[in-house]
N, C-alpha and C positions, 0 to 999 in steps of 0.2 A: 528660599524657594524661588522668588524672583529673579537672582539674578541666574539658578542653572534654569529656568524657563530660557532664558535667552541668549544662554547658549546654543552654538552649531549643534546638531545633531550627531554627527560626526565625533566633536569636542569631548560630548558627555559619554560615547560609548568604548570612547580612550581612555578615558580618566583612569587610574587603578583603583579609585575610591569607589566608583560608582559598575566595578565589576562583580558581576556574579560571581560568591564563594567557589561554585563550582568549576568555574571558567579558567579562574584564577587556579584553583587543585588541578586542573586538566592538563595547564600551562605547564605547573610545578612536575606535575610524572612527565610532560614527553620535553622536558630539558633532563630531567633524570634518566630516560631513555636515551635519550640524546647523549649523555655525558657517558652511558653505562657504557652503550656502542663504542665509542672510540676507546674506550679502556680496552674492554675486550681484545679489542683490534689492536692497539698499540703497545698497552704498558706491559703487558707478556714479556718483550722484547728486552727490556732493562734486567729483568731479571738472565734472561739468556747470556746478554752482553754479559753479564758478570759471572756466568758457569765459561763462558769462551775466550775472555778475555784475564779470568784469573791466574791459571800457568802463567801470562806475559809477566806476572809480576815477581818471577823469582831469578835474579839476576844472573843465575847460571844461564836460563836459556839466554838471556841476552846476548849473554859471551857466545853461547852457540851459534846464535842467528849470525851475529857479528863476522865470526869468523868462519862461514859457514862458506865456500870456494864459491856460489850462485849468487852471494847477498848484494854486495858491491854494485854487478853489473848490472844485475837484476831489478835495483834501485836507480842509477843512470838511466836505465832505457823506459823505467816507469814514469821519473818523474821527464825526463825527454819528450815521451809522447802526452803524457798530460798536459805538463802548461803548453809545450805547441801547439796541440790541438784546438785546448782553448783561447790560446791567442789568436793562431790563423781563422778559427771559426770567428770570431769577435772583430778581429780586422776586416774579415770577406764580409759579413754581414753591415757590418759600419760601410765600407764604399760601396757594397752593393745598393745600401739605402741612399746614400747622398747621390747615386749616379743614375737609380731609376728614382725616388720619391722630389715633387708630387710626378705624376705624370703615368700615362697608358700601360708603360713598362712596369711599372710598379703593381697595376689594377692586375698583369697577366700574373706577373710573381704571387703576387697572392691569391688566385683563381688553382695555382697550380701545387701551391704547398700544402694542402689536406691529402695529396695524393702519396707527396713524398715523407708527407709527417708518418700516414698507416706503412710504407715502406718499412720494413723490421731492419735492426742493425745488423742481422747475422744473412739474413738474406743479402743486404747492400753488400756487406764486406764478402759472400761467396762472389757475386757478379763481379764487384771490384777485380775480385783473386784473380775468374776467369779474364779478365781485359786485360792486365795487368803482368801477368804467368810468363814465366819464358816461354810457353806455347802460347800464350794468350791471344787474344784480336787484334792487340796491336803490336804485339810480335809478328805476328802473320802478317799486316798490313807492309810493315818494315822488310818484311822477307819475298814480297812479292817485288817490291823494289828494286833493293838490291840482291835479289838472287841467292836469300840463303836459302841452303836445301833440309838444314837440320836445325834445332831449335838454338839459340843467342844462349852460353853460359852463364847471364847475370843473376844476380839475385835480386828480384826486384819485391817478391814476399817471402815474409817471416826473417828478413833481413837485422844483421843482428844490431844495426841503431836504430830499428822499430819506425824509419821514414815510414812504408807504406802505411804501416797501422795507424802514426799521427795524422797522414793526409788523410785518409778516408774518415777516420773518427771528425777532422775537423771539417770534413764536407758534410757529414752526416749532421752535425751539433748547427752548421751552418743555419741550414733549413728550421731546426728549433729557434734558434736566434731572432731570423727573419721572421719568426711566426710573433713572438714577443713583442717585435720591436713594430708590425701591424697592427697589433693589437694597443702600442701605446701610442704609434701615431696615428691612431683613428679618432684621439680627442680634436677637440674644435680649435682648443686653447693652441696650438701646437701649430694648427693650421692659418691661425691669425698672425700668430708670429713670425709665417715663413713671409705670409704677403708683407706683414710690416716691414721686413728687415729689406726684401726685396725691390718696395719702394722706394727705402732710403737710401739704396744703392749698393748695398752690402752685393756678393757674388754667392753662388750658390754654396762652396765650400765654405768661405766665410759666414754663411745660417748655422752650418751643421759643426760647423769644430766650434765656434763661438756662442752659438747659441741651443742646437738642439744634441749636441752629444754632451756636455752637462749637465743636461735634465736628463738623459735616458739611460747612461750609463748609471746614476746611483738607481735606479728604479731595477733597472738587471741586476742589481747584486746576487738576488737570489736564484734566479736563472743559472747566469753565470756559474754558481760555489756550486748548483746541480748539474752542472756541464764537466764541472773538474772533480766534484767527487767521482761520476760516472767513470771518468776519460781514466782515474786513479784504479779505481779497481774492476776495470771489468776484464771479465773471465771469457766469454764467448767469440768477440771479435780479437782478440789476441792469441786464442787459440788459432785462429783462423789466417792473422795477418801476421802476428807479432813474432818477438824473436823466438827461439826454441833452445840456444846452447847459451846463457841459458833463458828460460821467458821472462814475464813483468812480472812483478813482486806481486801482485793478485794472483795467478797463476800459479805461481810457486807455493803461494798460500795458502790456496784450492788444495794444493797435490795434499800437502803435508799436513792439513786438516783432515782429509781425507784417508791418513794412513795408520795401520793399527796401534805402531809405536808409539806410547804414551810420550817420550821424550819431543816427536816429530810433530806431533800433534801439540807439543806445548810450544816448539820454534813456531808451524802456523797461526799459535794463536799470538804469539809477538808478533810474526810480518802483519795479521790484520789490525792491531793493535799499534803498529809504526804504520802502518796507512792513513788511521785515523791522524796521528801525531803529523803528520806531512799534510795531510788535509787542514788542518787548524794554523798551522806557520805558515801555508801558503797563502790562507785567507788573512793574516796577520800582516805578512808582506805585502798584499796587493792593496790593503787598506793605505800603507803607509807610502805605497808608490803613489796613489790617488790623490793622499791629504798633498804630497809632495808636489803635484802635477797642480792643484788647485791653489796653493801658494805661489808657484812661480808661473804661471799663468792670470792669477784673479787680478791687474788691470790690462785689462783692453787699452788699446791705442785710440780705437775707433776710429781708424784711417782704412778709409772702401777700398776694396782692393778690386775692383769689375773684372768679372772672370767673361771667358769667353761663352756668348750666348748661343743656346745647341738647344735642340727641344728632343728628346728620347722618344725613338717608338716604340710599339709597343712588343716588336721584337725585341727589343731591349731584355726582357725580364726571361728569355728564355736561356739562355748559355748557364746562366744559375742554373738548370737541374740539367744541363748536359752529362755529367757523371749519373746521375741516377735513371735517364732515359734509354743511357747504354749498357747499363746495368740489365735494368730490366729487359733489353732487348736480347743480352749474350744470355740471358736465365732462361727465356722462351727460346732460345735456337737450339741451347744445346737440348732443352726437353723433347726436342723433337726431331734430335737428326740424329737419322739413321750410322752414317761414317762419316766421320770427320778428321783426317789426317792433315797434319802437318805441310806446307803454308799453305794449306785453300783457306781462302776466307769464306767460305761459305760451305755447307755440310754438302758431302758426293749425296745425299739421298734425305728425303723426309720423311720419320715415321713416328706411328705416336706405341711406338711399341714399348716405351718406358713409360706412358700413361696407362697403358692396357693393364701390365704388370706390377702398375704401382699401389704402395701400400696406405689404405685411406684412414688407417685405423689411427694414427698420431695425430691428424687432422678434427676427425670427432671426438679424440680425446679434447685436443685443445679447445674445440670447439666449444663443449658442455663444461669445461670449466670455466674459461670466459664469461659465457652466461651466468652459470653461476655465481662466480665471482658478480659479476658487474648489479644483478639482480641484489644483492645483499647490497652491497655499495653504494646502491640508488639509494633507499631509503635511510640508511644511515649518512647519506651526505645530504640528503634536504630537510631531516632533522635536527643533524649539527648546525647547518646555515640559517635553521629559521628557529631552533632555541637554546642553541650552544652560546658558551662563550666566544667573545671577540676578543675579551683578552687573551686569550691563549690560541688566540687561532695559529699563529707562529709555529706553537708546536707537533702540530700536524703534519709538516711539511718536514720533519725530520727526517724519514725516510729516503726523501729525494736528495735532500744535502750531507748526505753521510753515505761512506763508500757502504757497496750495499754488501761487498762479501764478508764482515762479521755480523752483517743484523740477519744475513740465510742461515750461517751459521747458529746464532742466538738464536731462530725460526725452530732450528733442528732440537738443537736442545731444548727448548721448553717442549716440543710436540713429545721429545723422548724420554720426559720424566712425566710426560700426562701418559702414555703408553700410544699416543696417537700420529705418530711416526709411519712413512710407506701408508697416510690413507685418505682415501677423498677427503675427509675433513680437513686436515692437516694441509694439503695442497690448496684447499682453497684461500686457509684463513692466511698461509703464507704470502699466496698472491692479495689478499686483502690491504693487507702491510703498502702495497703499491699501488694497488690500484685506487683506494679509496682517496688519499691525499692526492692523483692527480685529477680525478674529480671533483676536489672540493678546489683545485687551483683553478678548472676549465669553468666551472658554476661562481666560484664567489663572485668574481666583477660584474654579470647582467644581474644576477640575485640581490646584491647590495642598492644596485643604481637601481632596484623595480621601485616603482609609484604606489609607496602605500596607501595612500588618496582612498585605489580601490579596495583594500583590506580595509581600511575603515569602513567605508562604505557596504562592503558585504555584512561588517558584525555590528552598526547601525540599524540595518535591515533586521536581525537576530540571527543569525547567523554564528556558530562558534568559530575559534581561531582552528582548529583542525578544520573544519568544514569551510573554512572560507581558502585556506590554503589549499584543498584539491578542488573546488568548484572554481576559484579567480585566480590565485596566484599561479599555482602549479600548471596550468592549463596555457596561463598566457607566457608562460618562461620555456615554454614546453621545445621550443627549436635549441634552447642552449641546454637546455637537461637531455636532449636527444645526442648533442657533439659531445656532452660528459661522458654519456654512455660507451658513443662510438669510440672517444680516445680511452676510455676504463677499459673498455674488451681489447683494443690495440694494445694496449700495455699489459695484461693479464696472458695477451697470448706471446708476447715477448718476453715473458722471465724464463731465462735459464737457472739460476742458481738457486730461485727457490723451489722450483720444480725438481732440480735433482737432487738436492737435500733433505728437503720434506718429503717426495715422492719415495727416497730410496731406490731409485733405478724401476721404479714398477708401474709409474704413469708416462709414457713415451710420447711426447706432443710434437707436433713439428719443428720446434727450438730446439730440443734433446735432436732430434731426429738429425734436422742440418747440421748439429754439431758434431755428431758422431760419423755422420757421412763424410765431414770434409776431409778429416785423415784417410779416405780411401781414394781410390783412382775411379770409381765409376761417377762420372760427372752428369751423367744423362739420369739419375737418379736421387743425385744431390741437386741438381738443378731442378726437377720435380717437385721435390718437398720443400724446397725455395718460395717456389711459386706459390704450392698450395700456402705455406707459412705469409707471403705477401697476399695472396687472395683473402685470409679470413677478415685482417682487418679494414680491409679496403672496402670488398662487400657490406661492412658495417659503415663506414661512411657514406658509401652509396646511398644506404638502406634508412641512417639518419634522413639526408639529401631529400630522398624520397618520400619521407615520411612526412618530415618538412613541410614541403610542397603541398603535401596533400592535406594534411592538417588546417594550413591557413589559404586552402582553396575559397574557402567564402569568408574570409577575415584577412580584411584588408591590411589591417594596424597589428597583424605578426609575420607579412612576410616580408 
């Protein structure tokens, strides 16, 4: 008795001995809550994977796939724009950081990437189209020069080695990159080591090849294999950029899963089933490029090599979203001009008579699924986080590291043997599958480093652990559970493939929308539904931003 007298207070209302029965059962249902939720949400999916991916396994379709006149090329231009993309993104982002970090330039790059992270990819790659087009802005720019009077014969989209589609995929993943890689060089540790190295005389490149791209590079792994499963099978910016005689093996995959011939639909489920297989050797390869690079690199010489001394301003950090600032500017011109012929760089006339007529109803679909979506999402990601396991946190993030057109697929089939196929439910729980794992990516890093100091302190006081998590914990995390939010609804409003799987063609969001527009010639209409598809989740960061601010208006220690 003596010695828990003198004990902390704090001390004894930790102990698990000296917990209330009750407290303790409390714990044990909302970890069972906790555990129930992501089942739900998740393990559905293994069983689909194995209605979608069983035809792969009978060797006749192989021979078909194989010798199928689209497979060959189809696979070249796939795995072409994958790993480029994700090399040039991972190169750009690597000397974008050594050339502004530390320094002004670097503070504006990262002021300016929440803008272009809500940027959607299917929006980015129509602006790209428009710049980029043999009519494009900078066709026209070229034609005012030299005097052409009709458009340049190149093919500069949907080009059949899939350039454009790698360069824009690997601008767009760029921005993801940079976001990462702020986020790991915001520790302190990182920042002592630039001053030490810089004292001793080391040059700026000599920090980052020597000392900070082997710590940051294993820490991306998982970034990274989320960069390349994406770049691997996505469906919506290939439709838009990529080749067409014939497209990327995700694509081809879409069609043929999509067709009513049981034979066609068992070659699709081989191409997603060889995606995943090229997904796993490529993370196989890149491992053993790495051990290979850390071997004939692991001694230093440690001979200084003094680079030349330059100090960056903070114009620096802007030429990084030059594509995405020209983007967005050809997406609002064409919404509002009136005529635009051939080389004016600028529209004969401005009107908003494709706003007047435009249609809002893809917009509020998207919109109330979002919510919905992101609303379920919340509480099952601050449940997982505060009584989920840790050991298994890894497999949460499956979603994002596995190409995602056989898990829409897998999506479709379980909804279709629950009979709940073509319905709000269905679409939502699809877009859960995505949005919930990158919520618990954007919440775990402030969730984990919080100070539980004060959660003792509240259930010292009597206080239970539910009631101390929404009176102290939840309240003071409350600015990174607000950026969960905003990135869970930016991504909820960006799925194409699970919205027209599970949807059935019968919920039309602005994703469906700009995708079905871009195969037509009315640009002032697909540039519309760009915008609004760019407005939703932007507006939510704003609206985070703002909430933000206002929140920790009289609390100093959260803003």
């Amino acid at each position: 008795m003596a010695e828990t007298l003198r004990q902390p207070v704090s001390s004894i209302a930790l102990t698990p001995a000296n917990k209330p029965k009750t407290e303790t059962s409390k714990i044990s249902v909302a970890r069972l809550l906790a555990i129930a939720g992501v089942c739900l949400t998740l393990l559905p999916i293994v069983p689909g994977l194995l209605w979608v991916l069983w035809p792969a396994f009978n060797m006749d379709v192989w021979h078909a796939l194989v010798t199928d006149g689209q497979f060959a090329r189809a696979l070249i231009s796939t795995l072409s724009s994958a790993i480029g993309s994700t090399l040039l993104s991972l190169m750009a982002a690597s000397l974008i950081a050594i050339w502004l970090y530390p320094g002004k330039g670097w503070a504006l790059a990262q002021r300016q990437l929440p803008i272009f992270l809500a940027f959607p990819h299917i929006a980015f790659a129509i602006g790209i189209a428009f710049l980029i087009a043999p009519s494009g802005w900078l066709a026209r720019g070229l034609a005012n020069l030299l005097e052409w009077s009709s458009p340049p014969q190149w093919v500069s989209i949907r080009d059949p080695y899939a350039i454009s589609l790698t360069i824009t995929m690997a601008i767009k993943e760029t921005w993801f990159l940079l976001w990462i890689m702020a986020t790991l060089l915001g520790e302190q540790a990182i920042s002592r080591q630039i001053t030490l190295a810089n004292s001793l005389g080391y040059s700026r490149r000599q920090v980052w090849i020597s000392a900070l791209l082997p710590q940051l590079l294993p820490r991306m792994g998982w970034p990274l294999v989320a960069v390349l499963a994406y770049s691997l099978s996505v469906v919506d910016m290939a439709v838009i950029l990529g080749p067409s005689t014939p497209p990327t093996l995700a694509v081809i995959s879409w069609q043929w899963l999509t067709d009513p011939d049981a034979m066609t639909q068992a070659k699709g489920s081989a191409a997603a089933l060889c995606l995943m297989i090229l997904l796993g050797l490529l993370i196989v390869l890149a491992r053993a490029l790495w051990w290979w690079i850390k071997r004939l690199y692991r001694d230093p010489t440690g001979i200084r090599k003094p680079g030349r001394i330059f100090k960056t301003r903070a114009v620096s950090g802007i030429p990084v979203f030059i594509p995405g600032w020209l983007a967005l500017a050809i997406l609002v011109l064409w919404s509002v001009a009136g005529g635009w012929f051939f080389p004016n760089l600028w529209p004969n006339s401005l009107s908003l008579k494709s706003w007047n007529s435009a249609d809002f109803g893809p917009m509020l679909t998207a919109l109330w699924i979002g919510m919905a979506t992101v609303m379920i999402s919340l509480p099952l990601t601050l449940a997982w986080l505060e009584w989920g396991s840790r050991k298994h946190h890894g497999w949460l993030y499956a979603p994002l590291i596995l190409p995602s057109l056989p898990i829409a697929a897998a999506q479709y089939h379980v909804l279709l043997h629950l009979n709940l196929d073509s319905t709000a439910i269905g679409v939502i729980w699809s877009h859960l599958t995505w949005t919930f794992p990158y919520m618990v990516l954007v919440l775990v890093g402030p969730y984990y480093n919080f100070d539980n100091r004060y959660l003792c302190t509240a259930q010292a006081l009597g206080h239970s652990h539910l009631n101390a998590c929404l009176r102290i914990k939840w309240p003071m995390l409350m600015k990174p559970i607000l950026a969960a939010m905003s990135v869970g609804f930016a991504v909820s409003v960006a799925q194409y493939l699970p919205t027209l799987f599970s949807g059935g063609g019968r919920f039309a969001t602005v994703t469906t929308e700009a995708v079905a527009l871009s195969a037509g010639s009315n640009r002032r209409v697909l540039a519309v539904q760009s915008i609004l598809q760019t407005a939703l989740p932007l507006c939510a960061f704003m609206l985070a931003i703002l909430l933000t601010a206002w929140y920790s208006r009289n609390r100093q220690g959260l803003k």
